[in-house]
C-alpha positions as CSV (number, residue, x, y, z in Angstrom):
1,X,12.7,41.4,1.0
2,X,16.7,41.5,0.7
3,X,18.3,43.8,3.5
4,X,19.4,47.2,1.8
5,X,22.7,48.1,0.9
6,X,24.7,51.3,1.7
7,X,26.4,53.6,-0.6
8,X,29.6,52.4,0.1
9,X,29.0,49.3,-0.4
10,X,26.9,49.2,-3.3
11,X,29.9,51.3,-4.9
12,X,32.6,48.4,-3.6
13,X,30.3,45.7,-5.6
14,X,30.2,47.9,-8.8
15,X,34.0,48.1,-8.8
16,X,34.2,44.4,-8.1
17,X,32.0,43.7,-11.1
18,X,33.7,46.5,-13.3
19,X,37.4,45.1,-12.2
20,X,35.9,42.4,-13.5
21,X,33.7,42.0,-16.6
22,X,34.8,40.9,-20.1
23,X,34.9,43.9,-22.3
24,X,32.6,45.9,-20.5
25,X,28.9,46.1,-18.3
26,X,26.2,47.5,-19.9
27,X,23.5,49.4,-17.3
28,X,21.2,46.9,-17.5
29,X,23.5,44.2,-17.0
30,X,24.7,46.3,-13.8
31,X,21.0,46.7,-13.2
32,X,20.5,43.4,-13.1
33,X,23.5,41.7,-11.4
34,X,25.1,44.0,-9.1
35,X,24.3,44.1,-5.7
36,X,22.6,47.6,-4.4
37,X,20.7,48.2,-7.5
38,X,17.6,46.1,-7.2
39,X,16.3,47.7,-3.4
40,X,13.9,49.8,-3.6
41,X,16.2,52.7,-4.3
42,X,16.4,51.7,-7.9
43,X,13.2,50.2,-8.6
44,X,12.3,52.7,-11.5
45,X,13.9,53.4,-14.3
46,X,14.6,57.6,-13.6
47,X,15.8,56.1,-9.8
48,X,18.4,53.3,-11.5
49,X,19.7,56.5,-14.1
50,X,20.1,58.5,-11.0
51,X,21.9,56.7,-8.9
52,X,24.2,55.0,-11.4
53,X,24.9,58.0,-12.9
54,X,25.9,59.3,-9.2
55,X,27.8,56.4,-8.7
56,X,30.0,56.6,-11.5
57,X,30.8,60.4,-10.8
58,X,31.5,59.3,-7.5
59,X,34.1,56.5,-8.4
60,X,36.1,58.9,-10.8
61,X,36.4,61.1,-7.9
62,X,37.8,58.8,-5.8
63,X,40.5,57.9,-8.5
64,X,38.9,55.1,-9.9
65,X,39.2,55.4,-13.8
66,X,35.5,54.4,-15.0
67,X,35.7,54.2,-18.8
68,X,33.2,54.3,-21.4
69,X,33.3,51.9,-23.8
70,X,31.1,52.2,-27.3
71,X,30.1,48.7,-28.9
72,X,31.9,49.5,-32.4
73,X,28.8,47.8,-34.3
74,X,26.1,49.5,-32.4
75,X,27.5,53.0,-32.0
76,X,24.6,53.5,-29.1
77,X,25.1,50.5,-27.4
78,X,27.5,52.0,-24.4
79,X,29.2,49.7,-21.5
80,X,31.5,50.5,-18.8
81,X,34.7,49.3,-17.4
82,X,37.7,50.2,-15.2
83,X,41.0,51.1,-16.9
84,X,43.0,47.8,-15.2
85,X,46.1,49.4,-16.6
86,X,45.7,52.6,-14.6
87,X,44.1,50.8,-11.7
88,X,45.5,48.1,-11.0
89,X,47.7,47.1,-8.3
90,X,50.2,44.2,-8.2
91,X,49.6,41.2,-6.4
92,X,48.8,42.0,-2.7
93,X,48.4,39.3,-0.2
94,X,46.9,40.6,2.9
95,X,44.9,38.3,5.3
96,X,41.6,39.7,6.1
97,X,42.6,40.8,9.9
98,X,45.2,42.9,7.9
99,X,42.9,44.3,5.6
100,X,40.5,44.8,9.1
101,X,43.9,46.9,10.4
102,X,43.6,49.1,7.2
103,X,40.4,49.5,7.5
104,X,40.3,50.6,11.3
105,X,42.8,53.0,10.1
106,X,41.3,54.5,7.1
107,X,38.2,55.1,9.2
108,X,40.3,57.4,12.1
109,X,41.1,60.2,9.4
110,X,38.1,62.2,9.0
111,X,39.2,65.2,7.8
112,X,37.9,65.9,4.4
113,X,41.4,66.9,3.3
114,X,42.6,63.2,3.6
115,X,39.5,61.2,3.6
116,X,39.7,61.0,-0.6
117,X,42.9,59.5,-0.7
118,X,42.2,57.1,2.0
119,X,39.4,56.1,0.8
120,X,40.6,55.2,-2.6
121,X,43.5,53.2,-1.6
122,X,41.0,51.3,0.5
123,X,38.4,50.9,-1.9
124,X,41.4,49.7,-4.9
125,X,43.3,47.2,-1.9
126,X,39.7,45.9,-1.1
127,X,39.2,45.1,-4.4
128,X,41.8,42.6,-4.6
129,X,42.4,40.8,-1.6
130,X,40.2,37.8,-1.6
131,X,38.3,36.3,1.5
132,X,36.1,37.3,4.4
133,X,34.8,41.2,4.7
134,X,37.5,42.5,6.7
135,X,34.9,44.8,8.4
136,X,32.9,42.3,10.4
137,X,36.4,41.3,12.2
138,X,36.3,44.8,13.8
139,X,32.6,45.5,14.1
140,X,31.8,47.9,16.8
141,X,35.1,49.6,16.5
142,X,35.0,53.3,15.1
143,X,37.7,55.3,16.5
144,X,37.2,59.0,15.1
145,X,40.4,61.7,14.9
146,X,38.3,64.8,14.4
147,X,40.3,67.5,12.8
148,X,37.9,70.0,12.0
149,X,38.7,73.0,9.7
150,X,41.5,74.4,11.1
151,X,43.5,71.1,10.7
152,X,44.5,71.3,7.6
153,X,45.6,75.0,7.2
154,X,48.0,74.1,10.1
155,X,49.5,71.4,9.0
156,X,50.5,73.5,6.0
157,X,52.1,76.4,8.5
158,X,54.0,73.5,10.3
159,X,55.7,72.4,7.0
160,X,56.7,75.6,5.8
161,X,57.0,77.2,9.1
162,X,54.6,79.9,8.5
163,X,53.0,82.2,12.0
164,X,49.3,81.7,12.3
165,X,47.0,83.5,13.6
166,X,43.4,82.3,15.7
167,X,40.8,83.0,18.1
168,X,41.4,80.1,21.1
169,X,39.4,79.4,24.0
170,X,41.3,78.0,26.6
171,X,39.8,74.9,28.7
172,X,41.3,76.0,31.9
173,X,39.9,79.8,32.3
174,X,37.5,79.7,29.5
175,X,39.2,82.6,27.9
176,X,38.8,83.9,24.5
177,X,41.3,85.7,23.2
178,X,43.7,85.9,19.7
179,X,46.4,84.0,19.8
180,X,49.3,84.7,17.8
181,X,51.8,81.3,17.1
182,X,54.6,79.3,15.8
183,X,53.2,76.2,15.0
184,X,56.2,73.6,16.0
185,X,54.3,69.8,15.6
186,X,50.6,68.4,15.5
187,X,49.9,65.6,17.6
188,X,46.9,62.9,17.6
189,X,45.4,62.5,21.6
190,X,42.3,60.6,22.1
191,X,39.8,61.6,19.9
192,X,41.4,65.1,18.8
193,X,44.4,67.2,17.9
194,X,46.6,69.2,19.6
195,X,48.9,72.4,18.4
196,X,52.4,72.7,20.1
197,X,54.0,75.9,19.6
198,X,55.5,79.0,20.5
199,X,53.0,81.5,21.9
200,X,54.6,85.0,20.7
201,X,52.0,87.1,23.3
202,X,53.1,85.2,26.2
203,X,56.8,84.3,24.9
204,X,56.2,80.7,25.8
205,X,55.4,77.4,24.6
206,X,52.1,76.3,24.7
207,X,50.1,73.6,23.6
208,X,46.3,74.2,21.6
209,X,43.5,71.5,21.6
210,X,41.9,71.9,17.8
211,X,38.3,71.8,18.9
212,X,38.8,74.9,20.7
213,X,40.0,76.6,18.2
214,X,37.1,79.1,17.0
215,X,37.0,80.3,13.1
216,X,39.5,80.5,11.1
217,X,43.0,80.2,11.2
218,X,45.2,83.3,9.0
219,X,48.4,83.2,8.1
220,X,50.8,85.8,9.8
221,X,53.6,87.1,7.1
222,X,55.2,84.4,4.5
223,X,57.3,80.8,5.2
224,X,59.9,80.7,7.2
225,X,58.7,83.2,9.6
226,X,60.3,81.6,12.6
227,X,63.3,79.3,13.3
228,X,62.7,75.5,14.4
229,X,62.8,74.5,17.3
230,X,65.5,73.1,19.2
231,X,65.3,69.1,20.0
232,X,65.1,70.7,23.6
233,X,62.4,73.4,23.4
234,X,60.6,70.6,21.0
235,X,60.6,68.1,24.2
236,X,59.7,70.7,27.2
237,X,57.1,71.9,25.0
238,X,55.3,68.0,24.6
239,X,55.8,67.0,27.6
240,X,52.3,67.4,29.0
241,X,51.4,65.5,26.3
242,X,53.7,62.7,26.2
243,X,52.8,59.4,27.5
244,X,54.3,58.6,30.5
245,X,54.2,56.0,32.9
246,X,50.9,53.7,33.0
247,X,48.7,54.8,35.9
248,X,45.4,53.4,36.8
249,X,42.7,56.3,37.6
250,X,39.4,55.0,39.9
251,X,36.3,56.0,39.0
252,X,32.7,56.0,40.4
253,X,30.3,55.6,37.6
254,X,26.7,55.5,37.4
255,X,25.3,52.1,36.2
256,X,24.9,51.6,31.9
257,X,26.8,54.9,31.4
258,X,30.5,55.7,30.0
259,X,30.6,52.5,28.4
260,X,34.1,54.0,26.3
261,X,35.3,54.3,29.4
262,X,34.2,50.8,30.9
263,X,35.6,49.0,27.9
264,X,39.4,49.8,28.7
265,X,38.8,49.2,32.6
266,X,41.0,46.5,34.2
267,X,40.6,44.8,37.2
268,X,42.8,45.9,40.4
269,X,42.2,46.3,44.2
270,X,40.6,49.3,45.6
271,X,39.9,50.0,49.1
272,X,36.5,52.3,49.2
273,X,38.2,53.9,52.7
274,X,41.7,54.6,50.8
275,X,40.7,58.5,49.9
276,X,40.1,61.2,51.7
277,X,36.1,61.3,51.2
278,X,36.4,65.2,52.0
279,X,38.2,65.8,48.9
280,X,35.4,64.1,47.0
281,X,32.2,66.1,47.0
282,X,29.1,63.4,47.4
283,X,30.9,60.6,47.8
284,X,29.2,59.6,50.8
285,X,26.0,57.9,50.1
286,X,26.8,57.6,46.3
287,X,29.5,54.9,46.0
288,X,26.8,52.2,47.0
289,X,24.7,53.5,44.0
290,X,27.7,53.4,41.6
291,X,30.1,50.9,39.9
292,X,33.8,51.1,40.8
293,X,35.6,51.3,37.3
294,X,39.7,51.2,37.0
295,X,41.1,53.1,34.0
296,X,44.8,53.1,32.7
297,X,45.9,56.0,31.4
298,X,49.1,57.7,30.7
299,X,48.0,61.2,30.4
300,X,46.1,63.3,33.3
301,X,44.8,65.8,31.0
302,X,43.8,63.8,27.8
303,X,41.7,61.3,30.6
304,X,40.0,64.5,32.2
305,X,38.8,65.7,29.5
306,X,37.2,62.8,28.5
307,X,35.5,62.3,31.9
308,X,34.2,65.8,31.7
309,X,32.3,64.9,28.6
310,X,30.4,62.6,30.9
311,X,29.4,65.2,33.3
312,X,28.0,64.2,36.7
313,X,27.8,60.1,35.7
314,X,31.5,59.9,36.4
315,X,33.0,61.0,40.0
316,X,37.1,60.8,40.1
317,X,37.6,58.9,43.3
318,X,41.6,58.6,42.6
319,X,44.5,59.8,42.2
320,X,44.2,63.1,43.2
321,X,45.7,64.9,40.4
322,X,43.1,64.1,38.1
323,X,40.3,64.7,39.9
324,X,41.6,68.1,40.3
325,X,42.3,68.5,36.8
326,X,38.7,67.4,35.9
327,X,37.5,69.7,38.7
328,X,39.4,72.4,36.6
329,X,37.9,71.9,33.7
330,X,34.1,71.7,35.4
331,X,34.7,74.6,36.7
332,X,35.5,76.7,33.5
333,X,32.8,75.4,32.0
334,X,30.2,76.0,34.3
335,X,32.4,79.9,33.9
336,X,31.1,79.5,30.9
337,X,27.7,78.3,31.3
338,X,27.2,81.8,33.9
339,X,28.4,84.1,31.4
340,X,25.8,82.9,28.4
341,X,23.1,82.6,31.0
C-alpha cells in the first residue's frame, strides 16, 4: 500500500497539476492522477467529493484563484484550472537550500494573523522552483514563534501608538495584576514575544513576555495616545533583552533529556571543583549521575527560562547569575503551585 499523504501536501500536488494542465482537469482526471486522492481517504465516491471540494475552498482561501471552466459543447462537463495570469509569478530561480530557508521561515510564524499570507507565497514560490523537496534538506528543524492572541492586537497599538490595557502575570513574583501600557516595540526571543513599553502604574519601562499575558488585550483611548520614544528610552528599555556578549552557561543534565538544549552545546573545559558546590543545592552525589552540557547564550533571562521548562533534569552549575535567575523563576512558580494547592 502507497504511504499516505498529508493535507498540505496533497493540496501542493493539485496546484502542481492545476498550474499545469492543458485547458483544464476534470475530477476524475484529478481522481485519477494526482497524488493524495487514491489513499484510503478517497476511496469512495461521497469521500473523493468531500475532500476535493474541501480542497478547492481551501486553495481559494489561501489566494490561489481555482477557476471553473465549462466544456462549451457539454455544458455539464466541468474542469478546473488556475488563473496563470493572476497567479503566476515571473521567473524565480531559487536553489532548493534557498527554498529550504523559506521554508524554515514560513514555518516560525504561527500566529493565525500571518500564517495565510505566508503560506500562500510559499505554496505559489514552491510551485515553480524545480528540483529536490526543499523540506527534506531541513528535516527535524521546526522552530515555533508562538504569538498567541494578544499578538496581533498589539502589534496594531505599536503602529498607531495606541495605550493598551491587560491582565499580566509576572515570572518573577507570580503577580497578577492589570497593567496599563505604552506599547514601544515587539521583539522575537527564543520561542516567544516580548512587549517593551512604558508601564504608566509604575512610571517605568518595562518589558512583557506574551505567554503571560492572560485574556485579552483593550485598547486604552484612541491613536496617538502617547509620544514615541526617545532613541534613548528605546535602548535602556531593551537592554535586558539585547544580545550581548557570547557566554557559555554549564549545565548538569540528566541522561536522554533537554535534547534542545544538547543540540546547541559546544565543547569547552570545565573543572567539576571550579564552583562553589554550596551554592548548588545537590550537587554533591549527582554530577556523577549527570552529563556536563556547555551552552552559549547571550541572554541570562531568555536561557533561564528555558531551563525552567525542564524542571529538575537540568541543574545550573555556572555562571552564577543564571543559576540565580532560574532559581528566581523556580521559586515563583512553586509560589504559584502553593497558592492553587
Amino acid at each position: 500500500m502507497a504511504p499516505s499523504i498529508d493535507a498540505a501536501e496533497r493540496l501542493l500536488n493539485l496546484v502542481i497539476a492545476l498550474v499545469n494542465t492543458q485547458g483544464r482537469m476534470t475530477k476524475q482526471q484529478v481522481r485519477s492522477s494526482v497524488a493524495g486522492y487514491m489513499d484510503s481517504a478517497a476511496a469512495s465516491d461521497d469521500a473523493f467529493e468531500r475532500m476535493f471540494e474541501r480542497d478547492k475552498d481551501t486553495l481559494r482561501e489561501l489566494g490561489v484563484p481555482v477557476l471553473t471552466v465549462t466544456d462549451s459543447r457539454y455544458g455539464d462537463d466541468v474542469g478546473y484550472r488556475i488563473d496563470l495570469d493572476t497567479y503566476a509569478l515571473p521567473a524565480v530561480d531559487l536553489t532548493a537550500a534557498e527554498l529550504g530557508v523559506l521554508s524554515l521561515a514560513a514555518r516560525v510564524w504561527q500566529d493565525a494573523s500571518l500564517r495565510a499570507d505566508t503560506t500562500r507565497a510559499l505554496t505559489k514560490l514552491r510551485a515553480v522552483v524545480e528540483g529536490p523537496q526543499a523540506s527534506d534538506l531541513l528535516a527535524g528543524i521546526a522552530p515555533r514563534v508562538n504569538a498567541g492572541a494578544a499578538f496581533g492586537p498589539l502589534v496594531e497599538a505599536v503602529q498607531e501608538r495606541r495605550v493598551v490595557r491587560f491582565t499580566y502575570r509576572a515570572a518573577s513574583t507570580g503577580e497578577v495584576r492589570e497593567r496599563t501600557v505604552e506599547p514601544w516595540r515587539l521583539l522575537a526571543r527564543r520561542g516567544g514575544w516580548v512587549l517593551v513599553g512604558r508601564d504608566r502604574d509604575r512610571g517605568a519601562s518595562r518589558s512583557f513576555r506574551l505567554g503571560r499575558i492572560q485574556g485579552g488585550v483593550r485598547p486604552v483611548g484612541g491613536p496617538g495616545g502617547f509620544d514615541a520614544p526617545t532613541p534613548e528610552e528605546l535602548a535602556a528599555a531593551t537592554a535586558t533583552w539585547a544580545r550581548g556578549p557570547e557566554r557559555v552557561a554549564t549545565l548538569a543534565v540528566v541522561p536522554d533529556r533537554a535534547a534542545a538544549l544538547r543540540a546547541r552545546a559546544v565543547d569547552t573545559e570545565f573543572d567539576r571543583a571550579g564552583f562553589d558546590r554550596a551554592e548548588v543545592v545537590g550537587a554533591e552525589g549527582m554530577l556523577a549521575e549527570r552529563d556536563l552540557v556547555h551552552v552559549p547564550y547571550r541572554s541570562t533571562w531568555e536561557l533561564a527560562e528555558e531551563i525552567v521548562g525542564y524542571g529538575a533534569a537540568v541543574l545550573v552549575l555556572a555562571p552564577g547569575d543564571l543559576r540565580d535567575a532560574t532559581l528566581t523563576l523556580l521559586r515563583a512558580a512553586a509560589r504559584l503551585d502553593e497558592r492553587g494547592a
